[in-house]
C-alpha positions in Angstrom: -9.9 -232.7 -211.8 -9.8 -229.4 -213.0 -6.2 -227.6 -212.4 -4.8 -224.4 -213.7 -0.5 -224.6 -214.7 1.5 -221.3 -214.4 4.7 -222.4 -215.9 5.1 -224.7 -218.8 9.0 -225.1 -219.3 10.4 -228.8 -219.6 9.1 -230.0 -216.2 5.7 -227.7 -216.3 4.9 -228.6 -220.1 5.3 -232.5 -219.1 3.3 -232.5 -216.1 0.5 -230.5 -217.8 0.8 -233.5 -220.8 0.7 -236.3 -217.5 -2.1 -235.0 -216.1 -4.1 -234.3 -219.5 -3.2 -237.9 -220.2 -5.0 -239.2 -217.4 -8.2 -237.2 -218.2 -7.7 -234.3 -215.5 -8.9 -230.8 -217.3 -5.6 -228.8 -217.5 -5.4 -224.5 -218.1 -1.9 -223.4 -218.9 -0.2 -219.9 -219.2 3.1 -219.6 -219.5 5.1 -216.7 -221.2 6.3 -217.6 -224.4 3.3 -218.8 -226.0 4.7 -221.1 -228.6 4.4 -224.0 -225.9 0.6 -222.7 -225.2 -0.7 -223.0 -228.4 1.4 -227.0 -228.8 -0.1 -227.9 -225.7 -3.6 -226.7 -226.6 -2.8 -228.8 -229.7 -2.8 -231.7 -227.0 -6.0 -230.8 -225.5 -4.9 -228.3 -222.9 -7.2 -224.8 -222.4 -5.0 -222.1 -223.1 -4.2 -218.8 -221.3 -3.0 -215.6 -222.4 -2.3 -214.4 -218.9 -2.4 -215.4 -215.0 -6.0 -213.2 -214.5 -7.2 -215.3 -217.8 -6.1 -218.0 -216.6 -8.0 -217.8 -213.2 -11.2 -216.8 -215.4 -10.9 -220.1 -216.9 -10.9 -222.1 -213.5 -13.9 -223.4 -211.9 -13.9 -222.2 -208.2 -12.9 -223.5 -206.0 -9.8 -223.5 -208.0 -6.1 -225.2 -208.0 -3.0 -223.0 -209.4 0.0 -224.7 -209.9 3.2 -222.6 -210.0 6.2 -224.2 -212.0 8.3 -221.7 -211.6 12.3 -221.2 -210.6 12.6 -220.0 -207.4 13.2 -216.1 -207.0 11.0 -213.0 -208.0 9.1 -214.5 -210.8 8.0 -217.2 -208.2 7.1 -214.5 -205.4 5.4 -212.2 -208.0 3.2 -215.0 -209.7 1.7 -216.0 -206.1 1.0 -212.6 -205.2 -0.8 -212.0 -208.3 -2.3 -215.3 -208.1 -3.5 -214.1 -204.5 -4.5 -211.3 -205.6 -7.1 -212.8 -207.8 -8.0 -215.5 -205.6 -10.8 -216.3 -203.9 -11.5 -218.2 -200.7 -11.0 -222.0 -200.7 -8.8 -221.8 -203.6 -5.3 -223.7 -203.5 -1.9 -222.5 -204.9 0.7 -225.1 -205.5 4.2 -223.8 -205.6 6.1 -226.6 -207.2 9.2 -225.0 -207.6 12.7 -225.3 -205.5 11.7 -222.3 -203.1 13.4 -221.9 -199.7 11.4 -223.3 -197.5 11.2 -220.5 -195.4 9.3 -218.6 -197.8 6.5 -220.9 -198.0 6.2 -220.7 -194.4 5.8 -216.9 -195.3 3.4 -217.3 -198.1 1.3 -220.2 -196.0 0.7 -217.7 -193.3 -0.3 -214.8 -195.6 -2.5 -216.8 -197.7 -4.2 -218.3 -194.5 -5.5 -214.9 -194.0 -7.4 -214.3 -196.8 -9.0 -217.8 -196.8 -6.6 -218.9 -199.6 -4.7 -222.3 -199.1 -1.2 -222.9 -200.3 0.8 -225.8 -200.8 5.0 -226.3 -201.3 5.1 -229.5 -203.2 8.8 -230.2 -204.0 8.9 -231.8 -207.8 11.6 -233.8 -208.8 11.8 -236.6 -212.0 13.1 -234.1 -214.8 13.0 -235.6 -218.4 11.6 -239.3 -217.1 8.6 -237.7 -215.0 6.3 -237.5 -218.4 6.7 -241.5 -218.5 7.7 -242.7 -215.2 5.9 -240.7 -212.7 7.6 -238.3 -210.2 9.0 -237.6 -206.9 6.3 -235.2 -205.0 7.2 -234.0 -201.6 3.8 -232.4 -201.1 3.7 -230.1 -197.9 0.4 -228.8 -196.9 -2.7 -228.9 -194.5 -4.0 -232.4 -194.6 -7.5 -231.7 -196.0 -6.5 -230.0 -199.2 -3.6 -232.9 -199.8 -6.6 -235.3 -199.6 -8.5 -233.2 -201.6 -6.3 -232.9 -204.4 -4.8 -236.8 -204.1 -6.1 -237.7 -207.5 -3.6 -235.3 -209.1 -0.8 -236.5 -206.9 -1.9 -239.7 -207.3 -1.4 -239.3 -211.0 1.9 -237.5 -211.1 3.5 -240.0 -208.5 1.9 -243.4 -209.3 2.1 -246.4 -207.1 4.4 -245.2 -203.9 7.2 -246.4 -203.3 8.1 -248.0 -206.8 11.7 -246.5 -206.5 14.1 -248.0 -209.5 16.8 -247.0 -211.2 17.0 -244.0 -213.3 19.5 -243.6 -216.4 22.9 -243.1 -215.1 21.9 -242.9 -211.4 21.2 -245.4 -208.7 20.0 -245.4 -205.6 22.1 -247.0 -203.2 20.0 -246.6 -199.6 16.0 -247.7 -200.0 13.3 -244.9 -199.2 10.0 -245.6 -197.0 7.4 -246.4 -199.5 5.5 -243.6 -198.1 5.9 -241.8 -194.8 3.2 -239.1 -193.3 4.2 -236.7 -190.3 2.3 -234.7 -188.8 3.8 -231.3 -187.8 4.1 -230.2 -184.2 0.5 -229.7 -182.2 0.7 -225.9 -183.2 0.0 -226.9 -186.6 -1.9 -230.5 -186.1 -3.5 -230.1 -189.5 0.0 -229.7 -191.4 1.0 -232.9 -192.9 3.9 -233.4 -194.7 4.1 -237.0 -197.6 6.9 -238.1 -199.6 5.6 -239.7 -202.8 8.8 -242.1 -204.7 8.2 -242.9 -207.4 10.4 -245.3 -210.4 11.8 -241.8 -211.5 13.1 -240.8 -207.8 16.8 -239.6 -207.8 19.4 -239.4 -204.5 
């Protein structure tokens, strides 16, 4: 798949790497550019901006926001909206309060664009071992886009120790819910993988 990465700090950068590594087409901006031209090095297309950035995506296209939470979160998806089309997808991977991707989800819903929270979790590990994806969205998109989860969060319900941390009460392998009937096609799916953390 072809997926665009708006943020490429330590947890960005690494999932960008993850996801090239498994043959999925990755576009990357971020602001300093010194980790945009190493990870074009690896085979990632570079951007020199968000609006190139969408240029270089295929519609319909996926935008994945790694991003702390706060204004430079809430700017990038309203510029992202901005130059979105309908039937594309923005992913905010960040820690944002939850209440603001209700927000976002309802605004976006408007203009025919679809938005994801997909809680991301695995830090230094995630490159190698996989991460913890708790991917909130309507259920069509998150089946749509299951070969990137599928690739960041390998084999659910492999949960193991990570360096320094163990986990002392056992997750579901997986658990789906649906969300109350006046949002049936809201689905909400933990994904553990070996690099989960309590």
């Amino acid at each position: 798949m072809q997926i665009g990465i708006v943020g490429l700090g330590r947890m960005g950068a690494n999932i960008a790497r993850r996801l090239m590594r498994a043959g999925h087409q990755v576009v990357g901006y971020n602001r300093h550019d010194d980790i945009v031209r190493e990870l074009a090095g690896e085979g990632m297309t570079p951007a020199t901006s968000l609006a190139d950035l969408m240029q270089k995506l295929t519609p319909p296209r996926v935008i994945w926001m790694m991003l702390p939470s706060g204004a430079i979160t809430e700017q990038s998806i309203e510029e992202a909206a901005n130059l979105a089309a309908s039937g594309d997808v923005i992913i905010d991977g960040g820690n944002t309060f939850w209440r603001d991707d209700v927000r976002r989800g309802k605004t976006l819903a408007a203009r025919g664009v679809h938005y994801m929270d997909v809680g991301t979790s695995g830090g230094v590990w995630g490159l190698e071992r996989g991460y913890c994806l708790m991917i909130g969205g309507e259920k069509a998109v998150v089946e749509r886009l299951d070969p990137v989860f599928a690739t960041l969060a390998p084999g659910a319900g492999e949960i193991d120790r990570t360096p320094g941390r163990e986990r002392t009460t056992p997750l579901p392998s997986a658990a789906i819910c649906i969300a109350a009937p006046s949002a049936p096609a809201i689905t909400s799916r933990w994904c553990t993988t070996a690099s989960n953390t309590d």
